[in-house]
C-alpha positions in Angstrom: -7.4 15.2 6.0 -4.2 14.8 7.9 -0.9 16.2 6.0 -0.2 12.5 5.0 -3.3 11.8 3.5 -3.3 15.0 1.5 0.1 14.4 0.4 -1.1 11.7 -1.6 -3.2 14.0 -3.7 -0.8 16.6 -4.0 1.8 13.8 -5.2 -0.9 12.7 -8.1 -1.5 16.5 -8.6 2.3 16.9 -9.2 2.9 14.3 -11.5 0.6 13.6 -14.1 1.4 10.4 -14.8 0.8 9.0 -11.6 -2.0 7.4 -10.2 -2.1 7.0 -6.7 -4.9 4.3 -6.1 -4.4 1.3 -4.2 -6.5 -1.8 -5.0 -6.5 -5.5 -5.1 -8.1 -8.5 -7.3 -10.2 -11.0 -5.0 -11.1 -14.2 -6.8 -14.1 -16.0 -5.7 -15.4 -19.4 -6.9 -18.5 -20.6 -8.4 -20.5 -18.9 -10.6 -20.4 -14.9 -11.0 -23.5 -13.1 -9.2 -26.0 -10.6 -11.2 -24.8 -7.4 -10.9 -27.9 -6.4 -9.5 -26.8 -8.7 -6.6 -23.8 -7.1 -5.9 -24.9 -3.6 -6.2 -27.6 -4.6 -3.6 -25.1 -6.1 -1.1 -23.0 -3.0 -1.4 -25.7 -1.1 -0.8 -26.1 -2.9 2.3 -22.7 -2.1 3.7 -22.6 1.7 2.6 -23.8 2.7 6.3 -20.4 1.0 7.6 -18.2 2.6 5.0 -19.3 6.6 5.4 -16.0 7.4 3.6 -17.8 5.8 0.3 -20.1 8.7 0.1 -17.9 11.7 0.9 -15.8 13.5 -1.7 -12.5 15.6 -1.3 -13.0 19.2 -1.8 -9.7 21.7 -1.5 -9.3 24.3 0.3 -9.1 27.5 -1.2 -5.4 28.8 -1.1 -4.7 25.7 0.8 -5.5 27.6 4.4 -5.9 23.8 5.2 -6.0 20.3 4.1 -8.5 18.7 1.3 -11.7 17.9 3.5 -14.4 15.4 3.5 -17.8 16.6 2.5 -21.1 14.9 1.2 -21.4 14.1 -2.3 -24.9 14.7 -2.5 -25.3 13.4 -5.9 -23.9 10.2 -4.6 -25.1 6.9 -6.8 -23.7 3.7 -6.4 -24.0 3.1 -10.1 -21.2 5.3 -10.9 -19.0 3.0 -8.8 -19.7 -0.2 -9.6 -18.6 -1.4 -13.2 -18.2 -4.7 -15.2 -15.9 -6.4 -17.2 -15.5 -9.6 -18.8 -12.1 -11.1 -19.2 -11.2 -12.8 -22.9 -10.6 -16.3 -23.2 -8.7 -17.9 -22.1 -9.9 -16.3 -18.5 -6.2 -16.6 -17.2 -3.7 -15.1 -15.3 -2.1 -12.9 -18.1 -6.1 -11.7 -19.2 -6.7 -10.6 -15.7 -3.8 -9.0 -14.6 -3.9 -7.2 -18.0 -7.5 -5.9 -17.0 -6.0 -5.0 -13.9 -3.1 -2.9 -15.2 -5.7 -1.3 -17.4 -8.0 -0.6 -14.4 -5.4 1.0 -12.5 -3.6 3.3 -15.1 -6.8 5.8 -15.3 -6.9 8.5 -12.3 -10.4 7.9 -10.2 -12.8 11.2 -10.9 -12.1 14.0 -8.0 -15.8 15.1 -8.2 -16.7 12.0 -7.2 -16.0 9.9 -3.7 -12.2 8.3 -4.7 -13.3 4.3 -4.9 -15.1 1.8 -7.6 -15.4 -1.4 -8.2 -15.3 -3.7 -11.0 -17.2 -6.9 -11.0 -15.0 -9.2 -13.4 -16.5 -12.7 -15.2 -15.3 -14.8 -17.4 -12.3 -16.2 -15.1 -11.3 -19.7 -16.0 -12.1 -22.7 -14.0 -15.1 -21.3 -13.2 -14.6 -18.3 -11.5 -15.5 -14.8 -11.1 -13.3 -11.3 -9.6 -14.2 -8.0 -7.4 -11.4 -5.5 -8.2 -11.5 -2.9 -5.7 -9.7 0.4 -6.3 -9.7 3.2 -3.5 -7.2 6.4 -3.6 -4.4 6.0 -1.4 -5.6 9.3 0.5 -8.8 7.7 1.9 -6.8 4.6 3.4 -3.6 2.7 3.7 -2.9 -1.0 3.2 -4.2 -2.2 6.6 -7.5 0.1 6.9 -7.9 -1.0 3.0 -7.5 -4.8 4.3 -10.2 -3.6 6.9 -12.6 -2.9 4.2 -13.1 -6.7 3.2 -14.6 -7.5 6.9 -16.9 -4.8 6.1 -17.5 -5.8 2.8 -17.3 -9.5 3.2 -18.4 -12.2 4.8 -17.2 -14.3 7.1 -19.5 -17.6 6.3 -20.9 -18.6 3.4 -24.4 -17.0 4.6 -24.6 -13.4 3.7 -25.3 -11.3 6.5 -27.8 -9.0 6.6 -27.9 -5.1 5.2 -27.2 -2.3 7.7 -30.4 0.3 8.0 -29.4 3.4 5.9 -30.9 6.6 7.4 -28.3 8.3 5.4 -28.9 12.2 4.8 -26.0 14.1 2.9 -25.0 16.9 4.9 -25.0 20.6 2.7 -21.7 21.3 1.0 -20.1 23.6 2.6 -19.1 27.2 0.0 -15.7 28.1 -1.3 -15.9 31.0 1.5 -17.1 28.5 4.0 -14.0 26.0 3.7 -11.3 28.9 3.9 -13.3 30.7 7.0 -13.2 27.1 9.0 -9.5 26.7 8.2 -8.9 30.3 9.0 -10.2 29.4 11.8 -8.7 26.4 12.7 -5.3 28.2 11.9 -5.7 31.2 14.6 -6.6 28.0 17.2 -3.5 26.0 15.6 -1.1 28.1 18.6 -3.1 26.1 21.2 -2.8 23.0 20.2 0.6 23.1 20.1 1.3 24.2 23.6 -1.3 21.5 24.9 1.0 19.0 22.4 4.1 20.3 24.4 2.4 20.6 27.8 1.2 16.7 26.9 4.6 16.1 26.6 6.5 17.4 29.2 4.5 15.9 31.6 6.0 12.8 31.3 9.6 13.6 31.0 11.0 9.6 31.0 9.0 9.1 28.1 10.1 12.4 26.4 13.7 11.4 26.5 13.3 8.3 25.3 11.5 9.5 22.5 13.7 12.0 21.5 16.4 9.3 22.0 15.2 7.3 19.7 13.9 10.0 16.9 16.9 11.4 16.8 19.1 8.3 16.4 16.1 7.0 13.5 16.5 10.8 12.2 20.3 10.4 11.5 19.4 6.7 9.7 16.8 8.3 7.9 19.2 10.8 6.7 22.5 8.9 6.0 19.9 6.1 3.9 18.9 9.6 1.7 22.2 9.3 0.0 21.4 8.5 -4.0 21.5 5.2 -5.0 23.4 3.4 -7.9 21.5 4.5 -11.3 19.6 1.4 -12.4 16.5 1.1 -15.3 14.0 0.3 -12.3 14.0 4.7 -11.8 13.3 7.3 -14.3 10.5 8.9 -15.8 7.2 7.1 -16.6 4.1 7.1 -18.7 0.9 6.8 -17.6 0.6 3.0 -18.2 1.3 0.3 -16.2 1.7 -3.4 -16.1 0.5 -6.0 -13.4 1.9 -9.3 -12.3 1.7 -12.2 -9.9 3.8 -13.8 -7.9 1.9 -16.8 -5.4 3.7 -18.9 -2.4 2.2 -20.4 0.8 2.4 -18.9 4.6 3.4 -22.8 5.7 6.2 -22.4 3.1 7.5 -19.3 4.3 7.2 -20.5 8.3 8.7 -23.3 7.3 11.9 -21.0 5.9 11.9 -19.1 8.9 12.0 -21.7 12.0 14.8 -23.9 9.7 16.7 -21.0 8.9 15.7 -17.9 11.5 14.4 -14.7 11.2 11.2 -13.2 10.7 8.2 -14.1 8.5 8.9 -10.7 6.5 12.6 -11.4 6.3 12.0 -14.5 4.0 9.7 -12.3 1.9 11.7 -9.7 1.2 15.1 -12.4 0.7 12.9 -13.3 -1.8 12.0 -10.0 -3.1 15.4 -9.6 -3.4 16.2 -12.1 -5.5 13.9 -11.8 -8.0 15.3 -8.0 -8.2 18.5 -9.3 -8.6 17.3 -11.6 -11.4 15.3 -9.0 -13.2 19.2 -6.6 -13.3 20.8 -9.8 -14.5 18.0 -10.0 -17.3 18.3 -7.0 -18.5 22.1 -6.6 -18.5 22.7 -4.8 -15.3 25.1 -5.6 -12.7 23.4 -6.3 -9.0 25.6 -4.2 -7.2 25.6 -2.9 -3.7 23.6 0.0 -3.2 21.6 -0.1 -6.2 18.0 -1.6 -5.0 16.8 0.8 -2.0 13.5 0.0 -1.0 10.7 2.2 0.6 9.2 0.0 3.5 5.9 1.1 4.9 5.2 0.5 8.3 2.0 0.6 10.3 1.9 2.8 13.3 -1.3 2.2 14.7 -2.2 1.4 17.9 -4.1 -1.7 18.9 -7.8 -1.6 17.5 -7.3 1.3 15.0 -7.4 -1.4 11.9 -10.8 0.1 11.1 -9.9 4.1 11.6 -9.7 5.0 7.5 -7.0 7.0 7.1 -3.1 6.5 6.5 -0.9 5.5 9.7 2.0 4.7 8.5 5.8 5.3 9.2 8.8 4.0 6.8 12.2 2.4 6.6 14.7 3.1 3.8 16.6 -0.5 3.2 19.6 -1.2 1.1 18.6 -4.8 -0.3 21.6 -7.1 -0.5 21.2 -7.6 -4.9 24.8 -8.2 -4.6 24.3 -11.0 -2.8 24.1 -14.6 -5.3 23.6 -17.2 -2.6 20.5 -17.7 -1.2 21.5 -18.3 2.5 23.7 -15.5 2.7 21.1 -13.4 1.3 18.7 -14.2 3.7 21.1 -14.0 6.3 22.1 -9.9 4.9 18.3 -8.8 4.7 18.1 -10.0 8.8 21.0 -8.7 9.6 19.5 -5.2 7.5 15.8 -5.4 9.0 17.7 -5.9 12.4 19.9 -2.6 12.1 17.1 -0.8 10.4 14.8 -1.8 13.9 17.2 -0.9 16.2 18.1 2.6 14.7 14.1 3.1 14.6 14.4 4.9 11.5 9.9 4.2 11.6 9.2 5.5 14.9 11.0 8.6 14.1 9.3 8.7 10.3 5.9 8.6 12.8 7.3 11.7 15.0 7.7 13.7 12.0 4.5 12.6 10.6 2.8 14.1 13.8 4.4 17.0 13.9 3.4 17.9 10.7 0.1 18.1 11.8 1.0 20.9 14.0 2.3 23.0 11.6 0.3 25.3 10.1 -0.9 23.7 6.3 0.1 27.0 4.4 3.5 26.4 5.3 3.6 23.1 5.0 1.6 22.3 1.3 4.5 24.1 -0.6 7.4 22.4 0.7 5.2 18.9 0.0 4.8 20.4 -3.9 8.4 21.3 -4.5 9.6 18.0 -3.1 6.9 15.9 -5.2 8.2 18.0 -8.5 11.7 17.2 -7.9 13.3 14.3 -9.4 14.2 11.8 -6.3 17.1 9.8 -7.0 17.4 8.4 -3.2 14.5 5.4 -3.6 14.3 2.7 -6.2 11.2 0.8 -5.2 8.4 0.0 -2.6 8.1 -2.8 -1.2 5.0 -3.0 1.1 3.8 -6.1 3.5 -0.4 -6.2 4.7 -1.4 -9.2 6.7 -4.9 -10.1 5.1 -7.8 -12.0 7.1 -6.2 -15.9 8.3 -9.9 -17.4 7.3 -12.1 -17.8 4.1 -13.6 -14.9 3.1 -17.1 -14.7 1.5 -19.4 -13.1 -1.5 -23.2 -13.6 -1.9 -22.2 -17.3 -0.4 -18.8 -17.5 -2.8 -15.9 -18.2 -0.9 -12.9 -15.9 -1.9 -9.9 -18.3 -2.9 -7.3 -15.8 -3.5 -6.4 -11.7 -2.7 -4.2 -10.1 -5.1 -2.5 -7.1 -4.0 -1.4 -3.8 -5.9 0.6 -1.0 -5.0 0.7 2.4 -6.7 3.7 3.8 -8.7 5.1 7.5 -8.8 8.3 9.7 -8.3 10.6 8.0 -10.7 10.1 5.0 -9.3 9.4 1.9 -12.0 8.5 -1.1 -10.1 6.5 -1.4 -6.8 6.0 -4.7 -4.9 3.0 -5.4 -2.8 2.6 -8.5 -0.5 -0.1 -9.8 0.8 -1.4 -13.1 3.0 -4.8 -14.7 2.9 -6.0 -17.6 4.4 -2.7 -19.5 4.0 -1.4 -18.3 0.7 0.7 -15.6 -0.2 0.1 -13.2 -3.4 2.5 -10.8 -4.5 1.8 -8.0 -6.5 4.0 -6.4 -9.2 3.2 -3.2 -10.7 5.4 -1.6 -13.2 5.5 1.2 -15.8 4.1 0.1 -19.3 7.0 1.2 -21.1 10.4 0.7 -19.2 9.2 -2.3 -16.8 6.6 -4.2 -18.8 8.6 -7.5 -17.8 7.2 -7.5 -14.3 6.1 -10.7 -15.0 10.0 -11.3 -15.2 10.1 -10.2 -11.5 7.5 -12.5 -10.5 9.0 -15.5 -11.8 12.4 -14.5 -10.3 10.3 -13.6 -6.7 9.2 -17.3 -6.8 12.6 -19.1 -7.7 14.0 -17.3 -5.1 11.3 -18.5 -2.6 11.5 -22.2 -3.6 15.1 -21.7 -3.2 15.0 -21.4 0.7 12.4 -23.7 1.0 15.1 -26.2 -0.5 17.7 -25.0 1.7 14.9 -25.1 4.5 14.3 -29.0 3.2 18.0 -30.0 3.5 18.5 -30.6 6.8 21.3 -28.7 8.0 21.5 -25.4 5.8 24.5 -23.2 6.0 23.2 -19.9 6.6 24.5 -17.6 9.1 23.0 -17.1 12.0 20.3 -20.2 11.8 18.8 -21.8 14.5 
């Protein structure tokens, strides 16, 4: 594993309440398949998915990173699991399941994924949940995972040959010797990292450039935030909600009234935050909502690599702000200064250079920092771009992708976002016992959508900085 993937394990390992899977609800239509059908098509996939059938073993006295190994008692029956949702078969039923599905830790002896195949959906529909640690893949490799899994016609393709044979396991003795090893080679690779480097000295100071200047944003944005209900301890519950919109909606926001496709999202974001402080009392003042925002690092092509790429910006949302123009026009301005002090490509630097540094240095520091009570972050807000056609199941075309995002360090709410084939889902997860009115959130998420679509509508908006 690279030092980011493993940090997710060592987070869950350092806070028991946490459960760092990521997942996501896909509703298909028609009738639900046989079980037996799915497990078969599954089956038929495996081959693509190798990750599926490899669990993560530790190192002893972390000389390296968790590995990947063989589980050679591997059976698909032990991920695949059913439900049926009670009637009504609506929203609140399913995203109930969902909370419930998400709350329990995935077994470490066991590769870190399941599925739940999920009837009883009104209007004639049927689920797949799919929930996948966070250390085997990121948003966009997990997005990945329904080209693989999927269809993209209603004809189901065929099963890949499976000439699978589990590998041995590797001993206790054998892990540490092959990190001992890798540590006395570890000197190498760092000169060939610097010798890489200096070879293109242009490059190198523009790089540096830039790190340092995102460095210093990272750093000034890790002052503490305003003390809000949305951070503090949690249980081991959580809560799920839904908010929905459409991709033409959101285009339409953002050639009427400028900026990007995820400035409108997040404006929007922000206002439903700001509602959900109003609810509960609070006052929406500046400084109070920071919001971790993933960012995707990967180069061209590496959608399907399954591992975590993924940099960060820190951003102050504008909750102070009431009017919906001016709020919009404060998160541009913010995603514009956040870009241009490339607080993500320097995240990515540091990222890499983690993975030069030996692991028995570096897994200490990443448990005292995961034990310590963070006060700089309030929530994470993170952004996937989903497939722009139908997807398919056994001949069912998928009508919707629900996303969820994993909550830990303090932090009470999570938003994740997600587009599919011209709608937009958005995902609320929140602790079951101080933020079980996510579905407060959700409805405040939407207002604050149809909001700019209004002002989008009117003609001739006042918002600064429109087209």
């Amino acid at each position: 594993m690279s030092p980011l993937d493993a940090a997710f394990l060592q987070l869950e390992d350092a806070q028991p309440g946490a459960s760092l899977a990521i997942g996501s609800i896909a509703v298909f239509e028609g009738p639900p398949p046989a079980r037996d059908d799915v497990r078969a098509a599954l089956a038929g996939r495996l081959p693509l998915i190798p990750r599926y059938r490899q669990r993560a073993r530790q190192v002893p006295l972390d000389l390296g990173p968790p590995v990947w190994t063989d589980a050679r008692d591997f059976a698909l029956d032990d991920h695949l699991r059913t439900a049926t949702l009670p009637a009504p078969g609506g929203d609140r039923e399913l995203t109930g399941l969902m909370g419930a599905i998400m709350s329990t830790r995935l077994d470490r002896s066991r590769p870190l994924w399941e599925y739940w195949l999920v009837d009883g959906l009104a209007g004639d529909r049927w689920a797949l949940v799919s929930k996948v640690h966070h250390c085997m893949v990121d948003g966009v490799s997990g997005t990945d995972l329904y080209r693989v899994v999927f269809d993209p016609t209603p004809e189901p393709g065929p099963g890949v040959p499976d000439g699978w044979r589990p590998e041995p396991e590797p001993s206790a003795a054998g892990l540490a010797l092959l990190a001992a090893r890798d540590l006395a080679l570890l000197p190498a690779v760092q000169v060939r990292a610097v010798a890489g480097a200096v070879r293109h000295p242009a490059s190198l100071a523009r790089a540096a450039a830039a790190t340092a200047r995102g460095a210093a944003g990272l750093a000034t944005a890790l002052r503490p935030t305003g003390a809000s209900s949305l951070t503090g301890p949690l249980s081991a519950e959580r809560r799920f909600a839904v908010a929905r919109g459409t991709v033409a909606d959101v285009s339409a926001v953002r050639h009427r009234l400028g900026g990007t496709f995820n400035d409108v999202v997040m404006a929007a974001v922000t206002a439903g935050l700001r509602s959900l402080l109003l609810d509960r009392g609070e006052r929406p003042t500046r400084h109070r909502i920071r919001s971790l925002v993933p960012v995707d690092v990967r180069a061209p092509g590496e959608a399907a690599i399954r591992d975590n790429r993924v940099s960060c910006m820190l951003a102050d949302l504008p909750v102070d702000v009431a009017d919906p123009g001016a709020r919009l026009a404060a998160v541009r301005e913010l995603f514009r200064e956040l870009k241009a002090e490339h607080e993500a490509e320097a995240g990515a630097v540091l990222v890499r250079l983690a993975g030069l540094e030996p692991f028995p240095v570096l897994a200490p520091g990443l448990r005292l920092v995961w034990h310590l009570p963070q006060r700089t972050i309030t929530t994470v807000t993170t952004d996937v771009r989903g497939p722009a056609e139908p997807l398919y199941a056994l001949g069912r075309r998928c009508v919707e992708i629900l996303p969820y995002v994993p909550i830990a360090s303090r932090l009470r709410v999570g938003v994740a976002v997600f587009t599919y084939a011209g709608q937009l889902a958005l995902g609320l997860t929140g602790d079951a016992d101080t933020a079980s009115d996510v579905d407060r959130l959700a409805r405040g998420i939407e207002v604050g959508l149809a909001e700019l679509v209004a002002l989008a509508a009117a003609g001739s908006p006042d918002v600064p900085g429109a087209p």
